[in-house]
C-alpha positions as CSV (number, residue, x, y, z in Angstrom):
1,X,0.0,0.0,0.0
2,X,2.9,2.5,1.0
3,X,4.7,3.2,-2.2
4,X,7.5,5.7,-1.0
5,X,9.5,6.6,1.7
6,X,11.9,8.8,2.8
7,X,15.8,8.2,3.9
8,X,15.8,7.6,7.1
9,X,19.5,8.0,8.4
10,X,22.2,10.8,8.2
11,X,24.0,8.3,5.7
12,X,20.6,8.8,3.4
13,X,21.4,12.7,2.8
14,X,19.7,13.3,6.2
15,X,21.1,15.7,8.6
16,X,21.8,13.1,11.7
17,X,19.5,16.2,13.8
18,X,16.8,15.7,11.8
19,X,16.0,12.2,11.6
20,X,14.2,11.4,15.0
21,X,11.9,15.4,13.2
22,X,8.5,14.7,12.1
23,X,8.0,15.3,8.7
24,X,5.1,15.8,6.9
25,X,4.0,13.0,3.9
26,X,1.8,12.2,1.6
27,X,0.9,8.9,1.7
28,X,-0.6,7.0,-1.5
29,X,-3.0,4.0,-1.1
30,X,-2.6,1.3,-3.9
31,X,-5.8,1.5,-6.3
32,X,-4.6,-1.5,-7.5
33,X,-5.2,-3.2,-4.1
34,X,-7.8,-6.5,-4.3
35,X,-11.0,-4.4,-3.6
36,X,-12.4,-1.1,-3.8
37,X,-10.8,1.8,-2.6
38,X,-13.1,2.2,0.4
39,X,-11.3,-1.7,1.5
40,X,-7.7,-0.3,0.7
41,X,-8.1,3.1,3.0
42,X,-9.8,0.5,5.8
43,X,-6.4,-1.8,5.7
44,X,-4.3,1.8,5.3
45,X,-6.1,2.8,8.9
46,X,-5.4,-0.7,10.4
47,X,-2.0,-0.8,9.2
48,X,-1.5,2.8,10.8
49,X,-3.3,1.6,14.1
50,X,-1.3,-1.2,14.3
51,X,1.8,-0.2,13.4
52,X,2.1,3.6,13.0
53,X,3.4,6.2,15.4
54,X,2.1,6.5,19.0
55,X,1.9,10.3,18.5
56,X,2.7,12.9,16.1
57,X,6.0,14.1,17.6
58,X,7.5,10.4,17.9
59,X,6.6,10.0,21.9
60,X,3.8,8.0,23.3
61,X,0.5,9.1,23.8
62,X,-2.5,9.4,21.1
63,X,-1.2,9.8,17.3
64,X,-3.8,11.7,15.0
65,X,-5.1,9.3,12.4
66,X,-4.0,10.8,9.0
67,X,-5.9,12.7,6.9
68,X,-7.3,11.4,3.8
69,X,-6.8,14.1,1.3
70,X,-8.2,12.0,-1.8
71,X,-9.3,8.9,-2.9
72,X,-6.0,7.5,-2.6
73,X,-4.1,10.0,-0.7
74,X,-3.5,10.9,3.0
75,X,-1.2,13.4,4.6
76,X,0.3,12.6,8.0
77,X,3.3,13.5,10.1
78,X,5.3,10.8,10.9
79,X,9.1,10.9,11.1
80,X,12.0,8.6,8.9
81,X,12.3,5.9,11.2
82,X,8.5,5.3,11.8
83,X,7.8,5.3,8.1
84,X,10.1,3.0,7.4
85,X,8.8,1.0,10.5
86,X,5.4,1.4,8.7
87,X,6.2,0.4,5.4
88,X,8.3,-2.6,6.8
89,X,5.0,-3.9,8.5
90,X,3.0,-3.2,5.7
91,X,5.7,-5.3,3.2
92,X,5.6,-8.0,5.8
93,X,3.2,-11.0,4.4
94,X,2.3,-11.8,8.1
95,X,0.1,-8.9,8.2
């Protein structure tokens, strides 16, 4: 479903301050995705519940859900290492 990411390490052309720093995204559902788009934003929500950040500045507590902006599109703030930790979960089969 995640088709993007960015880098998340100072080796990736990341200042080594900056990686734990929320960023902004856009995050695009696959259309192609067994269903209709209504099933693929349902598993996108799960997959954030389940697996996304705990909040919106990378500490624990309540995370906004993000915001569907389109059909297929949802903006969020998340930072590099919990994307990646979101599209690793969303890669593995298992889930």
């Amino acid at each position: 479903m995640i088709v993007g990411d960015l880098p998340a390490s100072a080796g990736g052309g990341v200042p080594a301050d900056w990686v734990e720093v929320p960023v902004d995204v856009l995050i695009e559902l696959n259309v192609l995705f067994p269903g209709s788009v209504g099933d693929v934003a349902e598993e996108f929500v799960t997959l954030w519940s389940s697996a996304g950040p705990t909040t919106n500045d990378g500490g624990t507590g309540s995370a906004l859900v993000p915001v569907r902006v389109s059909d297929r599109l949802y903006q969020a703030v998340i930072s590099r290492p919990a994307l990646r930790v979101l599209i690793a979960a969303d890669r593995d089969p298992r889930s």
